[in-house]
N, C-alpha and C positions, 0 to 999 in steps of 0.2 A: 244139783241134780233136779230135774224138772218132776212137779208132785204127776199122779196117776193121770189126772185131764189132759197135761196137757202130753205126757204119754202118746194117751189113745190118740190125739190131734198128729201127733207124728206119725203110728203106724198109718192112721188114713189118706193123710196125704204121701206118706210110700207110696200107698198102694193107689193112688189116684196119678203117681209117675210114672210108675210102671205100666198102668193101663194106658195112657199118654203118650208113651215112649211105644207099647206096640202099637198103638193106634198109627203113630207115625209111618213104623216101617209098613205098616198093611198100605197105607197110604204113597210110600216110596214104590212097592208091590206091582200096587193098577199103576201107577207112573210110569213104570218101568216096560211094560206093554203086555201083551199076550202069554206068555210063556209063563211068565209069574204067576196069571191069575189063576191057571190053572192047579199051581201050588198055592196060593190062596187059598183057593172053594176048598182045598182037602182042609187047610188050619180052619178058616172059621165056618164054612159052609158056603154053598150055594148063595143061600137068602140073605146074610151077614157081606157076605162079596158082591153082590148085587146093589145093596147100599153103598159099600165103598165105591164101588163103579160111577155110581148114578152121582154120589156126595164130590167126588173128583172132577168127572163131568161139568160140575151144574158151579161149584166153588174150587178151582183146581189149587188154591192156596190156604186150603183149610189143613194141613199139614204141616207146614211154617206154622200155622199160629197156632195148633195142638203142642209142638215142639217146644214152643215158648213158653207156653203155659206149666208144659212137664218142665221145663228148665226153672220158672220163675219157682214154682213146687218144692222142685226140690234146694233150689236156694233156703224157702221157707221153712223147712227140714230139719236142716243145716242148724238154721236162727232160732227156731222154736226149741229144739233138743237143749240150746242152751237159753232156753228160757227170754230169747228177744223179742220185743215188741215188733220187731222187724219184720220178724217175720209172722206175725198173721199180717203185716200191712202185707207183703209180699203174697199169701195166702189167699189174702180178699183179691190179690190183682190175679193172681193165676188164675183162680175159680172163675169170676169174672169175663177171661177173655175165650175160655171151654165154655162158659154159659152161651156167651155171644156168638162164639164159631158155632156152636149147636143150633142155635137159633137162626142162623144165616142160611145153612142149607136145607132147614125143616122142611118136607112138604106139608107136613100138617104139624102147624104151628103152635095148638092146641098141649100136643100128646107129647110134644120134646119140649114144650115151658113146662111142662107137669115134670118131666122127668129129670130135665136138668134142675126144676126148683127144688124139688128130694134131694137128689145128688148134694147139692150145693147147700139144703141145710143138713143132712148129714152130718158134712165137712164142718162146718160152721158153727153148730149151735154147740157141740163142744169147746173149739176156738173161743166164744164171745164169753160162755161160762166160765172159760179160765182166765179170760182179759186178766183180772185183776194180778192174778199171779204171774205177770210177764213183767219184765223191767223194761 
């Protein structure tokens, strides 16, 4: 049974699938054309739907790689809960490839490395503290 660290490291990256997984479908949403968005703006809002628009727009395959990342996640989930080294490897690539997609559509480059670098240590700095107790 995995002691309390690396616990917490699994509900985080739960909850970093789940936000992943809707990111995607908002992302299927504007794909899908007009009629959606309008059920969009009601979920997230106007200003939140106007990013996705603009983020589709400008990177139309930044949903594939949010996907992957929820996918590679929740593999990590999986391996951590029973305590594998596997999975923070798998952890550092998911986190990793949502930093980079983040980074790709930024308009300001700035304010989204600040935010995905929190995000990411978050995630993280509980992951590296329980290193040792991974096999």
């Amino acid at each position: 049974m995995p002691n309390g660290l690396i616990r917490l490291v699994v509900i985080q990256f739960v909850i970093y699938v789940i936000v992943a997984v809707l990111a995607f479908f908002a992302w299927a949403m504007v794909l899908s054309g007009r009629g959606s968005l309008s059920h969009l703006e009601v979920i997230v809002g106007e200003y939140l739907s106007g990013h996705l628009v603009r983020w589709t727009s400008q990177f139309p395959m930044w949903g594939v790689l949010i996907l992957a990342s929820a996918t590679s996640a929740s593999d990590a989930v999986w391996l951590l809960h029973r305590s594998r080294r596997e999975g923070a490897y798998l952890g550092l690539i998911s986190i990793s490839i949502g930093f980079m997609t983040n980074i790709m559509f930024a308009q300001n480059v700035l304010v989204h490395s600040l935010i995905g670098a929190l995000i990411s240590w978050a995630l993280l700095a509980p992951l590296i503290t329980a290193w040792k107790g991974l096999k």
